[in-house]
N, C-alpha and C positions, 0 to 999 in steps of 0.2 A: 504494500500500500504506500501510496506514495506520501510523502512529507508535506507540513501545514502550509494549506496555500501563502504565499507570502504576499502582499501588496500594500502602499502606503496607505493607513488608516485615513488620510486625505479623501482620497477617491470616491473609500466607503461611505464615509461623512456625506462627502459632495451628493454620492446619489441620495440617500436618506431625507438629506435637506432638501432635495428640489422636488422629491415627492410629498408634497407638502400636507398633504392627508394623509388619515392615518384613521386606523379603528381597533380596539382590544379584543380580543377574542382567543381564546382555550387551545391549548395546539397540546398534540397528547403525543410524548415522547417516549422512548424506551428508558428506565429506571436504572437496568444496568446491571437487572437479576431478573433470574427466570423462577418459576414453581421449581422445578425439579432439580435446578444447581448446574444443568446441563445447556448447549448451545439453545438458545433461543431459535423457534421454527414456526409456522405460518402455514396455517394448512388451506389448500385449494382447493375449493368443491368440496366433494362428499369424502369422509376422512378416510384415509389409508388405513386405518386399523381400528378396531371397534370400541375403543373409549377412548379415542385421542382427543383429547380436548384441542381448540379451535387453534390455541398458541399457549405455550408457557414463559410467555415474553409478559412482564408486572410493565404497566406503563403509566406515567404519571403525569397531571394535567398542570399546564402552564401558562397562565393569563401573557399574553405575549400582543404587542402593537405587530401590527401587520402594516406596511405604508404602502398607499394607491398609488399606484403607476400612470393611472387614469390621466393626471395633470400636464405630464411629460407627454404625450401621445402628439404626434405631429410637430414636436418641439423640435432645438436643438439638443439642448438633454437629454430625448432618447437616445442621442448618439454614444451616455454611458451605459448602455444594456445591449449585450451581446450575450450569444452563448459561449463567445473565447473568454469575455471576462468576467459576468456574473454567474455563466452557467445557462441560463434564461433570455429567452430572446421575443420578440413580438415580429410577423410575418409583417413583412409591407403592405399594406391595404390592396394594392393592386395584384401581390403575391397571393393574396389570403383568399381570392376569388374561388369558388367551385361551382361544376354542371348540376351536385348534388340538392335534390331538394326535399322537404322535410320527410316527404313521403316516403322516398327512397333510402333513407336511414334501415328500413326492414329488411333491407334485399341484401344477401352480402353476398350476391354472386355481382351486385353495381358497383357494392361499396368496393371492391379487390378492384373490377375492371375498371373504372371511373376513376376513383377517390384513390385508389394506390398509384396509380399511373400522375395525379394531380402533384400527389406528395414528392414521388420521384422526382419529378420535373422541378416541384420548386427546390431539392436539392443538388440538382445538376445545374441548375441555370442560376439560381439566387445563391448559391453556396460552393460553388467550382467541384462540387462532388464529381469524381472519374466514375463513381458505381454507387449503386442504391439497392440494396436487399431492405424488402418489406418481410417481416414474418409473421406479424398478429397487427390483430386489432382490438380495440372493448369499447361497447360501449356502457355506460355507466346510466341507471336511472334514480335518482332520488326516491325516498320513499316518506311519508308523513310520520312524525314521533309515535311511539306507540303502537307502527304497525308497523315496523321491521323485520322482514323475513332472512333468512340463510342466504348466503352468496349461492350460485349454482351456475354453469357456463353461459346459461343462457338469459339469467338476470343475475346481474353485477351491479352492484351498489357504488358510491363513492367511498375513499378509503379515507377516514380522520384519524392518517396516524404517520408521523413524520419517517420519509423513509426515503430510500434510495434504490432505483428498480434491477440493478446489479452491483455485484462484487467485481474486483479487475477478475479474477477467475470465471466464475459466470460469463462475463463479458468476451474473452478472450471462447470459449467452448459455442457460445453463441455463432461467434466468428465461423467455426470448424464446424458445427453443426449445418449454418445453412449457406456457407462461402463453402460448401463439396471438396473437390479437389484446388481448388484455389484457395482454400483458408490458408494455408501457411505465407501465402504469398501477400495476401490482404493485410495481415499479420506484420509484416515486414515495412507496410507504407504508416500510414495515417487512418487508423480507425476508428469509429464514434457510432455509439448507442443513443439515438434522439430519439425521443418522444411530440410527436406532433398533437397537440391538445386542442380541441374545439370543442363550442357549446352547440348543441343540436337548432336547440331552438333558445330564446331570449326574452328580454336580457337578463342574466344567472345572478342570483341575491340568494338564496336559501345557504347554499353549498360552494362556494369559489374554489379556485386554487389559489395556492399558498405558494410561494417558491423561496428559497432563501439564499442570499448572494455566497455565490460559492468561493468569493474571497474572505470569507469572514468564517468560513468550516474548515477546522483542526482534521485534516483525514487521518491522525498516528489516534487522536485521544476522542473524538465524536462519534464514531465508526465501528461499528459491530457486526460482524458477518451472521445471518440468519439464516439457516434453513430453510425451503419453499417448497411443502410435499404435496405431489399429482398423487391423484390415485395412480393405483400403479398397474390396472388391469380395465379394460372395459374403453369405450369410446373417447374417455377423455385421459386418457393417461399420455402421461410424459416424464421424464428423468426428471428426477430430484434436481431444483436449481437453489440458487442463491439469492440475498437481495439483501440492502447494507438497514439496517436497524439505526437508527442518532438517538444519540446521545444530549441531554440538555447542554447549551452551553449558552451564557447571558451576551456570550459576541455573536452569535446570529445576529440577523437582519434579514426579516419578510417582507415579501411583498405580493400583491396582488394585483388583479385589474377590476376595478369597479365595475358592475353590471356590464359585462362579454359578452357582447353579440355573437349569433351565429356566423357573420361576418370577420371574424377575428377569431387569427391562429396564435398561440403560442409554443416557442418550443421551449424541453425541456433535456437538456445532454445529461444522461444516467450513467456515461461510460465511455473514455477513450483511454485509446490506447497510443504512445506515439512512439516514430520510428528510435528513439533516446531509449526507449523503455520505461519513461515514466508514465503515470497518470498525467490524465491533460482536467480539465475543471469539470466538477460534476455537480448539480445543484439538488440536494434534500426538498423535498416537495409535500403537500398532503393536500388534502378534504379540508375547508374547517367549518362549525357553525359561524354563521354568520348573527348577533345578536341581535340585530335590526330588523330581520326577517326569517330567520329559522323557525319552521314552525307554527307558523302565523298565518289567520285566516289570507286566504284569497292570492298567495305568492306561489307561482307556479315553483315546479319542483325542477332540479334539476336533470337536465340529458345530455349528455358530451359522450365522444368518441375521440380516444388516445390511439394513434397509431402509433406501431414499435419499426424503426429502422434501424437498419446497420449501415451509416455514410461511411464510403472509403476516399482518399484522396491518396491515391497507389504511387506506389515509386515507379521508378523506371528502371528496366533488370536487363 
């Protein structure tokens, strides 16, 4: 794992202050113990074994300022949010465009031919990407207090729990799993795990996302490798992966985007790898209650879809 992002507290400062809103809200963190004294695990679907409970990860709640991004937007100040330097990045409006329309969120033989073809392009064309492997998708629907049901593949809920969607390990197998007989070689250039985020429908107030500036995350002392168990038989199984657990730490800094249009993408980098061998910047992300609206008559619920890519920017051999 690579060493604590370094950068002058300046910069951090500078974005914090020109987002000049800001809201309190609960961010629930990994405590830094499990039930059982053993690695911390995360189970997917329906449980791998017949009284495995959901997680033995204890996780504790933390009143935390979140700052809106919302003000920055069309500014020159967006010019501090990138995914090389926060982690997080906002698509260009005219990047952020799609054929998809609300109806066609059902269909995932549109959302792969359409909507994966859309994501590819804006990282070959907006991001100098040489290759784009797409390998999943989610989408995510809100649900009202009090009527929360189990995760299951084909309703997925949003996740309020500060994390990171891989390990450098993970990340690097991801690689080799869906880069065939070129992983090794993809391996050798410039690789990155992005997360492409959108809200289905608008504008999102119940449930946001949260991202936190990944110049301000310790990866030796915040960072805890998790578990991630498939079932391991039946239609929805898959290998055992990884996913990085945080740690509280009072140098975060969040941020969000105020009421997100379906119109607006955000990325989110879960994982690089660079030709150095070190970790490149990765940004801790979640779900939060919103206190202004969670909950509350008459506020539509949240629907977003995360696509998962693997960007290469390859050497030349």
């Amino acid at each position: 794992m690579s060493s604590t992002t370094t950068t002058s507290a300046t910069s951090v400062d500078l974005l914090a202050q020109a987002a000049t809103e800001s809201i309190k809200a609960p961010l629930y963190y990994f405590d830094g113990h499990t039930t059982d004294h053993k690695q911390p695990y995360q189970l997917q679907y329906p449980s791998p074994g017949p009284h495995l409970p959901f997680t033995n990860a204890v996780v504790a709640t933390y009143p935390t300022e979140i700052f809106d991004i919302r003000p920055l937007v069309g500014t020159d100040q967006a010019a501090q949010i990138s995914i090389e330097t926060t982690g997080f990045g906002l698509v260009p409006a005219e990047s952020a465009k799609t054929a998809m329309r609300y109806d066609d969120w059902t269909d995932e033989a549109k959302i792969k031919s359409v909507y994966y073809k859309e994501v590819e392009d804006l990282f070959k064309k907006q991001y100098g990407a040489s290759r784009v492997i797409i390998f999943d998708h989610t989408i995510r629907r809100g649900e009202k207090p009090g009527e929360e049901t189990p995760d299951t593949p084909t309703s997925r809920k949003p996740i309020p729990r500060v994390h990171v969607d891989q390990t450098p390990e993970s990340g690097r197998r991801r690689v080799l799993r869906h880069g065939g007989e070129d992983g090794e070689k993809l391996l050798r250039g410039r690789a990155q795990l992005i997360n492409t985020w959108k809200p289905l429908r608008g504008p999102v107030r119940d449930m946001p996302l949260a991202f936190a500036d990944a110049r301000t995350l310790d990866t030796d002392k915040d960072l805890v490798r998790a578990r991630l168990l498939y079932p391991t038989e039946g239609e929805y199984a898959q290998p055992e992966g990884e996913t990085l657990t945080v740690k509280h730490s009072p140098n975060h800094k969040w941020y969000y985007l105020s009421e997100m249009r379906p119109d607006e993408v955000l990325l989110l980098k879960c994982w690089e790898s660079l030709p150095d061998g070190k970790i490149g910047t990765i940004t801790p992300h979640t779900a939060f209650h919103d206190p202004r609206f969670f909950g509350k008559e008459g506020v539509e619920l949240r629907e977003s879809i995360e696509v998962r890519a693997l960007v290469f920017h390859e050497v030349d051999e």
